[in-house]
C-alpha positions as CSV (number, residue, x, y, z in Angstrom):
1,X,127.3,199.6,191.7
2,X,125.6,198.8,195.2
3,X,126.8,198.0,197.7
4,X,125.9,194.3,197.5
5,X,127.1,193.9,194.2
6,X,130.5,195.6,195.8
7,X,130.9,193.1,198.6
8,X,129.6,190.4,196.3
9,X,132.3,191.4,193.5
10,X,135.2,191.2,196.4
11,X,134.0,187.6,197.6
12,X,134.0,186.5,194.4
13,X,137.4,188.1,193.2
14,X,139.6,188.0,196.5
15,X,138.4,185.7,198.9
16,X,136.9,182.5,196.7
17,X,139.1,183.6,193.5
18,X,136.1,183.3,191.2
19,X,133.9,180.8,192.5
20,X,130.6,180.8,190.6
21,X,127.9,183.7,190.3
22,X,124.3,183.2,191.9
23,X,125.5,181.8,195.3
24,X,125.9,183.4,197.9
25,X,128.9,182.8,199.7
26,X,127.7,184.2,203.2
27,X,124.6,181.7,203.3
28,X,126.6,179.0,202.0
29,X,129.2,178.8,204.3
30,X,131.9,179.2,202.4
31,X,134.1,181.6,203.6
32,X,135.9,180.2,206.8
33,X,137.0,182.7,209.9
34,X,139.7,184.1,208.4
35,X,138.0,184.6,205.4
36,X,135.4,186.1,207.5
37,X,137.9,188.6,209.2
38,X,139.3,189.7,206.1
39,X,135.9,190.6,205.0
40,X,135.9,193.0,207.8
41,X,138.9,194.6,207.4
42,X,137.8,195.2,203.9
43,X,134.3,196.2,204.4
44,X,136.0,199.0,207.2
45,X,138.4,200.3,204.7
46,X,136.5,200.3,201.4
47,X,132.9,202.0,203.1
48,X,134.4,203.8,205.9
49,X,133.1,202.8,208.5
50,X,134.0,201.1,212.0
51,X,132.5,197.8,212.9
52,X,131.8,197.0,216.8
53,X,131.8,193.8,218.2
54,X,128.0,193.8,218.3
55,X,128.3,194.6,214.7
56,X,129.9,191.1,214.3
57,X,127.0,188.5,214.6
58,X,125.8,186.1,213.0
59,X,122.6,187.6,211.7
60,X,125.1,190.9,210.2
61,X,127.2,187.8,208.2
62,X,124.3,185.3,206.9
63,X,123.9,186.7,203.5
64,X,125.5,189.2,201.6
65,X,122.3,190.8,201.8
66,X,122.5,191.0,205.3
67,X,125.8,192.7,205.3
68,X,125.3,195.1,202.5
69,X,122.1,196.6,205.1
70,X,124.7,196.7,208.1
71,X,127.3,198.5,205.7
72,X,124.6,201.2,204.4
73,X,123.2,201.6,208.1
74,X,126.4,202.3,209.4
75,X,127.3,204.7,206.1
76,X,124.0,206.5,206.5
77,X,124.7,207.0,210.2
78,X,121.4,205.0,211.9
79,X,122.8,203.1,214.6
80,X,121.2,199.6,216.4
81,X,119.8,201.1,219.6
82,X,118.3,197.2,220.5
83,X,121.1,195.6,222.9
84,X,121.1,191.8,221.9
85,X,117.2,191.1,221.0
């Protein structure tokens, strides 16, 4: 499993409690702040790794998409060497 499909299956399963396949929650909207936090805490723990607070935009959380790229960046060690394009 990728890591989208990971972070999609968790959505899905903990945070909406099985809200339908072939929507994406991120884009949608439809996980609220602490939803959101939660997320993080999870993402952290499960790929360890350590998010920043420039890590936690709104461009990293539109899609799932977008987050699964953050979570391999940070896994494969690249870091974001632009400060706030």
């Amino acid at each position: 499993m990728n890591t989208e499909e990971q972070i999609t299956r968790f959505i899905e399963s903990e945070l909406l409690e099985g809200a339908g396949p072939g929507v994406d929650p991120l884009t949608s909207g439809m996980l609220d702040s602490l939803a959101i936090e939660f997320l993080i805490g999870w993402v952290e723990e499960e790929f360890e790794i350590s998010l920043s607070y420039r890590d936690v935009v709104a461009e990293n959380f539109a899609s799932v998409g977008a987050l699964s790229a953050l979570v391999d960046s940070k896994r494969s060690g690249a870091t974001d060497t632009s400060e706030g394009k």
